[in-house]
Short mmCIF file of the C-alpha atoms (twelve columns), coordinates in Angstrom:
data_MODEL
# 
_entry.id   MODEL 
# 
loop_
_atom_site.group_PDB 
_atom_site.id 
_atom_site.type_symbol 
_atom_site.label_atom_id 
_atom_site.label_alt_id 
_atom_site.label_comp_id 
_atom_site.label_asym_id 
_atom_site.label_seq_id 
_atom_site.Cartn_x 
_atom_site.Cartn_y 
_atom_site.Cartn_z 
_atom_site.pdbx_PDB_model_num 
ATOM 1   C CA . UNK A 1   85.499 26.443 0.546   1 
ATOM 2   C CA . UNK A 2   85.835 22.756 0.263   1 
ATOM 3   C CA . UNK A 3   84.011 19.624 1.238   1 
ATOM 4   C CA . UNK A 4   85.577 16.385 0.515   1 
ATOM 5   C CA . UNK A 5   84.519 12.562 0.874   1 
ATOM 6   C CA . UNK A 6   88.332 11.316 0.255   1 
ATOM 7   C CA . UNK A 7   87.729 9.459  -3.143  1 
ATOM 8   C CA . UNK A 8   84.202 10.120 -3.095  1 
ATOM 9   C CA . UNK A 9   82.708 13.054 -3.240  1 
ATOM 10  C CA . UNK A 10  83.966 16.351 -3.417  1 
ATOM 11  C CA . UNK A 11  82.175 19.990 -3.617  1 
ATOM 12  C CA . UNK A 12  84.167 23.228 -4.050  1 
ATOM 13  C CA . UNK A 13  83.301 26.535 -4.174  1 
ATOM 14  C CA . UNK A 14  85.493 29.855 -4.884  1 
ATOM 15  C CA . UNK A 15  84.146 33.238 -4.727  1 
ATOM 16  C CA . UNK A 16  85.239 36.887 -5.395  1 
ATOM 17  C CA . UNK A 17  83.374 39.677 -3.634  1 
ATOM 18  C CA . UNK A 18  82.475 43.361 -3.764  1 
ATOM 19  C CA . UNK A 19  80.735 46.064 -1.660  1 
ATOM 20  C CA . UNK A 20  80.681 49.599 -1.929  1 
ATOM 21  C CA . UNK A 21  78.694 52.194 -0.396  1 
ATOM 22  C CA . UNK A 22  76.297 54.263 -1.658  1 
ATOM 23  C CA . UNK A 23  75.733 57.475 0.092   1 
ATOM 24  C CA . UNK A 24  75.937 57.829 4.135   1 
ATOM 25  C CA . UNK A 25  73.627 55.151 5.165   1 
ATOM 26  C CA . UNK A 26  73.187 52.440 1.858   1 
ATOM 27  C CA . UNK A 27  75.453 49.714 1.307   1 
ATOM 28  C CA . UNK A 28  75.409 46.954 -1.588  1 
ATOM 29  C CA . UNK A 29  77.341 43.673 -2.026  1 
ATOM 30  C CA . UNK A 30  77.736 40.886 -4.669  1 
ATOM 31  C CA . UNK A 31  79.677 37.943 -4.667  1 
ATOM 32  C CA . UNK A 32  80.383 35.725 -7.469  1 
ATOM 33  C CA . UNK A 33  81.162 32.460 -7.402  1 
ATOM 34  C CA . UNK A 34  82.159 28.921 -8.911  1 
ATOM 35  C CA . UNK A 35  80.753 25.746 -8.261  1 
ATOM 36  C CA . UNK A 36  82.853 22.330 -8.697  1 
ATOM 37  C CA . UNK A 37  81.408 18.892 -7.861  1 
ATOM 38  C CA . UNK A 38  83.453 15.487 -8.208  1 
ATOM 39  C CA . UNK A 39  82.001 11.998 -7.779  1 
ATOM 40  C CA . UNK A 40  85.258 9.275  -7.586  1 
ATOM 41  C CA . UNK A 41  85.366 5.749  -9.126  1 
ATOM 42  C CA . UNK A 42  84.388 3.055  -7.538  1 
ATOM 43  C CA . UNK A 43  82.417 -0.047 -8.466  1 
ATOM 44  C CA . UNK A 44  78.422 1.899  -8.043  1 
ATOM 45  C CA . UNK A 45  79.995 4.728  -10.299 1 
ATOM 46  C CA . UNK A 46  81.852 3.110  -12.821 1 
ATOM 47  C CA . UNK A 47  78.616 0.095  -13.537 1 
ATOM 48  C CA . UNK A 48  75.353 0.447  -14.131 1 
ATOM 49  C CA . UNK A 49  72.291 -0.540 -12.527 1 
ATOM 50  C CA . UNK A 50  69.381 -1.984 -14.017 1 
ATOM 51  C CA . UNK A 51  66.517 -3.726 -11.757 1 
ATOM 52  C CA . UNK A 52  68.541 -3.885 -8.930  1 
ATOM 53  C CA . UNK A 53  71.227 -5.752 -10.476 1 
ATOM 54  C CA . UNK A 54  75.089 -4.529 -11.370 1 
ATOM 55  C CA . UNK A 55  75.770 -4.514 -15.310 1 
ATOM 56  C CA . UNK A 56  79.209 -4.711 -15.480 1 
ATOM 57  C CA . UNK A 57  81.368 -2.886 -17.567 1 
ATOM 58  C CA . UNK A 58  78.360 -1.002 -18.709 1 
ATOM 59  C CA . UNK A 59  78.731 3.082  -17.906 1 
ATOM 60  C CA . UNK A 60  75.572 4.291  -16.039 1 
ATOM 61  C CA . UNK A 61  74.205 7.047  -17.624 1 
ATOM 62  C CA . UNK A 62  74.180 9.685  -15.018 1 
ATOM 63  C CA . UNK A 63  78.300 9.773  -15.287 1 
ATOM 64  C CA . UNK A 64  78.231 9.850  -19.440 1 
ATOM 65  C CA . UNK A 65  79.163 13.145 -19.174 1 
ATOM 66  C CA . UNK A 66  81.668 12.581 -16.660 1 
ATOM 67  C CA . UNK A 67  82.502 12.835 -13.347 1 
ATOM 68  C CA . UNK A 68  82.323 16.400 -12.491 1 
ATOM 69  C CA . UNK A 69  79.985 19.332 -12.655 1 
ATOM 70  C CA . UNK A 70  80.650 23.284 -12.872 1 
ATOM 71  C CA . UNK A 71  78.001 25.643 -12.418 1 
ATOM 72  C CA . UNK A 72  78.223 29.496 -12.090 1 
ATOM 73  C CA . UNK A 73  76.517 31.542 -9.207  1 
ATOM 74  C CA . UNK A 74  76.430 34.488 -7.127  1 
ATOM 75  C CA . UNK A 75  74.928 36.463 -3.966  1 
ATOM 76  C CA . UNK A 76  73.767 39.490 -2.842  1 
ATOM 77  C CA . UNK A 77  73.621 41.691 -0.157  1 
ATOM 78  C CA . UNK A 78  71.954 45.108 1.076   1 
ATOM 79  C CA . UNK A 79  72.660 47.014 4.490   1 
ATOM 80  C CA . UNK A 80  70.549 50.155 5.271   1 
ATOM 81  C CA . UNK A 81  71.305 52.633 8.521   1 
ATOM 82  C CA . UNK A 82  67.884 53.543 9.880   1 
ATOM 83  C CA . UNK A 83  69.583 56.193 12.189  1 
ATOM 84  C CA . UNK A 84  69.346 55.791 15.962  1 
ATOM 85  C CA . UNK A 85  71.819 53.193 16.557  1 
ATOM 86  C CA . UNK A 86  69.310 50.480 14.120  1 
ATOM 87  C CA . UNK A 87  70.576 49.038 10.970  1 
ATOM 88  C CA . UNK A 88  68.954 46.335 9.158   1 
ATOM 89  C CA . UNK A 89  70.130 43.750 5.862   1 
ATOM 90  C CA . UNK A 90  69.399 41.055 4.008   1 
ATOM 91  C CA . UNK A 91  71.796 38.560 1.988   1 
ATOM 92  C CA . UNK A 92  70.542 36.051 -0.802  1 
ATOM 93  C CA . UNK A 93  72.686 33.368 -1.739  1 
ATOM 94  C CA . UNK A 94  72.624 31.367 -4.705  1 
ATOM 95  C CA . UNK A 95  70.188 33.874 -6.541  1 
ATOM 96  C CA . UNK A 96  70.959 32.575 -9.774  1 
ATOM 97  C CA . UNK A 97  69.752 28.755 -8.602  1 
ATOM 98  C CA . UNK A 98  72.513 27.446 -10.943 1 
ATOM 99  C CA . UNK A 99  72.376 23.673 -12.037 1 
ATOM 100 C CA . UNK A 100 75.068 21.565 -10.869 1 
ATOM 101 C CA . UNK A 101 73.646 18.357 -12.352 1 
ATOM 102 C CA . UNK A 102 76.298 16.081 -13.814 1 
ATOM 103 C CA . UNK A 103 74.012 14.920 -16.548 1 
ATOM 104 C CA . UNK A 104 73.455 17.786 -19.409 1 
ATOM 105 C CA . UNK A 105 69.427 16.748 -19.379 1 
ATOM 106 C CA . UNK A 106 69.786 16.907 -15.507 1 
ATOM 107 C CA . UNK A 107 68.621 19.337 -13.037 1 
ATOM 108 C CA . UNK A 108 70.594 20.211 -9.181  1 
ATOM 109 C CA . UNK A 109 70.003 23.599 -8.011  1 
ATOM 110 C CA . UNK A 110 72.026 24.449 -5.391  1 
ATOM 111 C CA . UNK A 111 69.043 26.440 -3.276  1 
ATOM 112 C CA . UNK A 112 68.317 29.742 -2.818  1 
ATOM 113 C CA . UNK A 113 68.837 30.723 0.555   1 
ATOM 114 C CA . UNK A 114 68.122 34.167 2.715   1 
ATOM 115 C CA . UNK A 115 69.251 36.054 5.965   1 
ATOM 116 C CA . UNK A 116 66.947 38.699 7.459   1 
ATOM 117 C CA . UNK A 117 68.507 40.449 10.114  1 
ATOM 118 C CA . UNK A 118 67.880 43.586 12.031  1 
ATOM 119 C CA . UNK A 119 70.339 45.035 15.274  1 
ATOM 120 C CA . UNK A 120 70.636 48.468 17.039  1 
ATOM 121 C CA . UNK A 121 74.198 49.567 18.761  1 
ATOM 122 C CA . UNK A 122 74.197 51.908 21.831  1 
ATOM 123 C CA . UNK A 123 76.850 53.079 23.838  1 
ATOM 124 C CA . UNK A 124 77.996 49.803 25.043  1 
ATOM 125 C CA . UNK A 125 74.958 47.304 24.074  1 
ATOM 126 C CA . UNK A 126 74.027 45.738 21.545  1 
ATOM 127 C CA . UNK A 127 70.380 43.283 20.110  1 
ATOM 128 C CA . UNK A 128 70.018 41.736 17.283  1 
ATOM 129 C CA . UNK A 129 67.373 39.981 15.702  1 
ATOM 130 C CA . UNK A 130 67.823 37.468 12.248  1 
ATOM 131 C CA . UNK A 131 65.576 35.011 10.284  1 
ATOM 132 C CA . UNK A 132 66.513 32.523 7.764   1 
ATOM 133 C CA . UNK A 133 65.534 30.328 5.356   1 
ATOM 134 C CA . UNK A 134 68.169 27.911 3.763   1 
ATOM 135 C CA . UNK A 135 68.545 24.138 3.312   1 
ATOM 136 C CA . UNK A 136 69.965 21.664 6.124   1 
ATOM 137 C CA . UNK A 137 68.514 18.229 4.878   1 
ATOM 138 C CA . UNK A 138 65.775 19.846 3.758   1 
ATOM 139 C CA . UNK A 139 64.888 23.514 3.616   1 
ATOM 140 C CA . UNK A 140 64.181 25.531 7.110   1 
ATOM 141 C CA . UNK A 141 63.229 28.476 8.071   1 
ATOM 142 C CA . UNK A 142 64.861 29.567 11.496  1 
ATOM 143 C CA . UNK A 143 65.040 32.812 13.873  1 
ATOM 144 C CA . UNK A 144 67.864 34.129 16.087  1 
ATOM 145 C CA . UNK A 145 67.756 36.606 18.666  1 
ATOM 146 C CA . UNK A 146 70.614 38.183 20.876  1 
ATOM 147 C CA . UNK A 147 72.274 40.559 23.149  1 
ATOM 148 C CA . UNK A 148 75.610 41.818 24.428  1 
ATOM 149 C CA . UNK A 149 76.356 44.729 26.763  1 
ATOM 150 C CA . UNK A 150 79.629 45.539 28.604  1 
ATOM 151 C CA . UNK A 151 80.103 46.502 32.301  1 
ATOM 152 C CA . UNK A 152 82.536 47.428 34.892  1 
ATOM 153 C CA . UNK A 153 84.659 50.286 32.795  1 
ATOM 154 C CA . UNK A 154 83.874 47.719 29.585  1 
ATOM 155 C CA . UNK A 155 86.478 45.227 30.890  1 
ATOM 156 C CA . UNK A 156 83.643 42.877 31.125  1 
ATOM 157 C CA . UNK A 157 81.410 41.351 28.354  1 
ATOM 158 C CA . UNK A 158 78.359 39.422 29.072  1 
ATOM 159 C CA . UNK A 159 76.165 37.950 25.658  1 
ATOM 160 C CA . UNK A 160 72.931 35.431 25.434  1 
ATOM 161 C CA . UNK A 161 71.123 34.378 22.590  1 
ATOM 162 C CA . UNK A 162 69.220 31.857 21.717  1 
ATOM 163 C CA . UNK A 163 67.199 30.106 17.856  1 
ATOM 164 C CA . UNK A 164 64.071 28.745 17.285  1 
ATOM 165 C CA . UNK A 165 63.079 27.109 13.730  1 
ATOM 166 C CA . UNK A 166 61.094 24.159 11.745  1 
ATOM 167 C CA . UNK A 167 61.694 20.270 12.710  1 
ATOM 168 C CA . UNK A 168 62.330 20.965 16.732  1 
ATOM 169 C CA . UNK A 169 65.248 23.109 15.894  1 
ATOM 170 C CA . UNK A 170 65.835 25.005 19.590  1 
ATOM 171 C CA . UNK A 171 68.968 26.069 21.348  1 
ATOM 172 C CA . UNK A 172 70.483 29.014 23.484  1 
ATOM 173 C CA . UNK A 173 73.950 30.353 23.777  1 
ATOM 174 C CA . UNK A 174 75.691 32.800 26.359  1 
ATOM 175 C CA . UNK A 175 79.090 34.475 26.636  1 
ATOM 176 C CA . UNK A 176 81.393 35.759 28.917  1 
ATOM 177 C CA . UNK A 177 84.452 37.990 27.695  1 
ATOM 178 C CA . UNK A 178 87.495 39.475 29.999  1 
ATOM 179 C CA . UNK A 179 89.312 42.542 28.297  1 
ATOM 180 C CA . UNK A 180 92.239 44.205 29.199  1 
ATOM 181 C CA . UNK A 181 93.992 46.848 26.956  1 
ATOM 182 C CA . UNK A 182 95.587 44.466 24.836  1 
ATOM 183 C CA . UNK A 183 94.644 41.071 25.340  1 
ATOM 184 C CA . UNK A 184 90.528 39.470 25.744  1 
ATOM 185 C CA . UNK A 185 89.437 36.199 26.747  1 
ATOM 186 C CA . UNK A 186 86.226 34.562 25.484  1 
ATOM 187 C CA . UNK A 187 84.023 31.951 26.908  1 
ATOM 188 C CA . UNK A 188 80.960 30.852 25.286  1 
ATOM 189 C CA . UNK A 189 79.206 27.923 25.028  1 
ATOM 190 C CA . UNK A 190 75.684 26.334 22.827  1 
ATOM 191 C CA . UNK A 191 73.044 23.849 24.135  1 
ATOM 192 C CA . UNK A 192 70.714 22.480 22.249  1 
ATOM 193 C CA . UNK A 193 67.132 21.772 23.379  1 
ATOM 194 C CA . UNK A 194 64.891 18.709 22.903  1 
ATOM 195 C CA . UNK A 195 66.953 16.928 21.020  1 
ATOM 196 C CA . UNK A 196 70.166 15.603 22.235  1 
ATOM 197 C CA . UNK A 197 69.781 14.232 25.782  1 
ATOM 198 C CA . UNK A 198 72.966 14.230 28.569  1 
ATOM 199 C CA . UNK A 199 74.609 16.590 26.710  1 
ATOM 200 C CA . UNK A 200 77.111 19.603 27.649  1 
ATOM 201 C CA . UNK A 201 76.146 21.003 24.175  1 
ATOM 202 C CA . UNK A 202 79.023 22.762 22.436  1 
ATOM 203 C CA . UNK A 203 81.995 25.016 24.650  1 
ATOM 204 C CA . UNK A 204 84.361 27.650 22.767  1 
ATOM 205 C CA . UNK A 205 87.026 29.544 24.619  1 
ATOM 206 C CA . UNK A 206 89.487 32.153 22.936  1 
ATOM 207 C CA . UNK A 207 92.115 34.156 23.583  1 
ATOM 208 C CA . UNK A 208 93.087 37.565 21.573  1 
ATOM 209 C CA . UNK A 209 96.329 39.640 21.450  1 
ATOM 210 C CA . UNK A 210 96.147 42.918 20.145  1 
ATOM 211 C CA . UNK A 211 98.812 44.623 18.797  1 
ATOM 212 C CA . UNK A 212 99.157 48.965 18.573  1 
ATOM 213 C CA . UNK A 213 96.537 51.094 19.777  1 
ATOM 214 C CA . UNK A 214 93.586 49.284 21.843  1 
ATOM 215 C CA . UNK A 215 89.851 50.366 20.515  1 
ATOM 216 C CA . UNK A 216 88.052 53.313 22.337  1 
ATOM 217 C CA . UNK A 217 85.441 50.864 23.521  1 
ATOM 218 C CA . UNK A 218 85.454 47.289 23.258  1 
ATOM 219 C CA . UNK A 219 83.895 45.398 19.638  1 
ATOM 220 C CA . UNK A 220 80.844 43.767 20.047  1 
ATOM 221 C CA . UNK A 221 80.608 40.512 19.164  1 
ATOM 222 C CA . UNK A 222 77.112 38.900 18.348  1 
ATOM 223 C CA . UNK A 223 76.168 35.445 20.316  1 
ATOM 224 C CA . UNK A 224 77.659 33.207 18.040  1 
ATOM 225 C CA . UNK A 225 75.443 30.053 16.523  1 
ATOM 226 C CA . UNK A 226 77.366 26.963 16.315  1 
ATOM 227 C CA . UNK A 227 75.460 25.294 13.670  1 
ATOM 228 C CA . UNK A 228 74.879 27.684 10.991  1 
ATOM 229 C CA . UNK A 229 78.705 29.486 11.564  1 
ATOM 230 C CA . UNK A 230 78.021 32.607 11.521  1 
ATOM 231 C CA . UNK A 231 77.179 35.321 14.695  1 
ATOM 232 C CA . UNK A 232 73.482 36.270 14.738  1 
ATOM 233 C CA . UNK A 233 74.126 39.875 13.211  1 
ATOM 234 C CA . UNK A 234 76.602 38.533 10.515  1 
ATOM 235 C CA . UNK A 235 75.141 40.422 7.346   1 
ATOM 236 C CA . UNK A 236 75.047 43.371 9.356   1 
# 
């Protein structure tokens, strides 16, 4: 995973996971990863500042060390079957809060961060139900809900959902889905509320070829959040 300000800025992150399952209904997962962050060279990095004024050819102190940062983290994740078609998780990332300061005397934590979630299966239905807390431009705490069910011989999907959370956060999503033994269609689209006026909000539409044997029953897909990328029951 990779985000880069060409010449700028650049964060990576590479990660190795495991899961295993203990007994019929407990499952555990850890993930371990490395952190890499680059600042570039340009005339604010490579002077230093002192009252508001440039000091040429003088190195600022935050880049003595450098212009890059490693750190070493990891997550963490539990699922539990409650029986009944329920199952219920939670994921930590970052538990280890691991500095990725470039200065050794330095402190950036990259911030611990949580996913409740909670969903029951039934013949061809599905809820779900998730809550957050993790850092946008500050940090947030933030709930999804949502629901899928498929009709007419399961050859048709329908899916809503919708998220609620700190600073106004408010949107709903819906789905549509067309299956035939080997190929789907997908429609779905996210608006969000209160914030962005005029707006169409955000429209996704995918097509899927299967290849050998088609599934029993079709595979439900949780309404899918556009901001946070992931579906609403993704840990479970």
């Amino acid at each position: 995973n990779a985000l880069n300000l060409s010449g700028l800025y650049k964060e990576e992150t590479f990660g190795v996971s495991y899961a295993c399952r203990i007994g019929d209904d407990f499952s555990l997962g850890v993930t371990g990863k490395h952190y890499r962050k680059t600042v570039g060279h340009d005339f604010n990095t490579d002077n230093a500042e002192l009252s508001g004024s440039a000091q040429i050819g003088v190195q600022d102190p935050v880049f003595l060390n450098g212009h890059a940062a490693d750190a070493w983290g990891g997550d963490a994740a539990a699922l539990y079957r409650l029986g009944n078609g329920w199952r219920t998780g939670l994921m930590v990332r970052n538990v280890n809060e691991s500095n990725a300061a470039l200065g050794s005397g330095d402190q950036d934590p990259v911030p611990r961060s949580w996913t409740w979630g909670a969903a029951r299966r039934w013949n061809n239905h599905a809820v779900m139900l998730d809550v957050s807390r993790e850092r946008f431009t500050q940090m947030e705490t933030r709930v999804h809900a949502g629901m899928e069910t498929w009709v007419l011989g399961n050859h048709v999907g329908m899916r809503a959902g919708g998220g609620a959370g700190e600073r106004g956060y408010r949107r709903v999503t819906a789905g549509l889905s067309y299956r035939l033994s080997f190929l789907q269609l997908d429609y779905g689209f996210m608006i969000p509320l209160g914030a962005i006026e005029g707006t169409m909000g955000t429209q996704q539409l995918s097509l899927t070829l299967r290849f050998g044997t088609p599934p029993a029953r079709p595979l439900l897909q949780p309404a899918y959040d556009q901001e946070t990328k992931m579906d609403l029951g993704d840990i479970l």
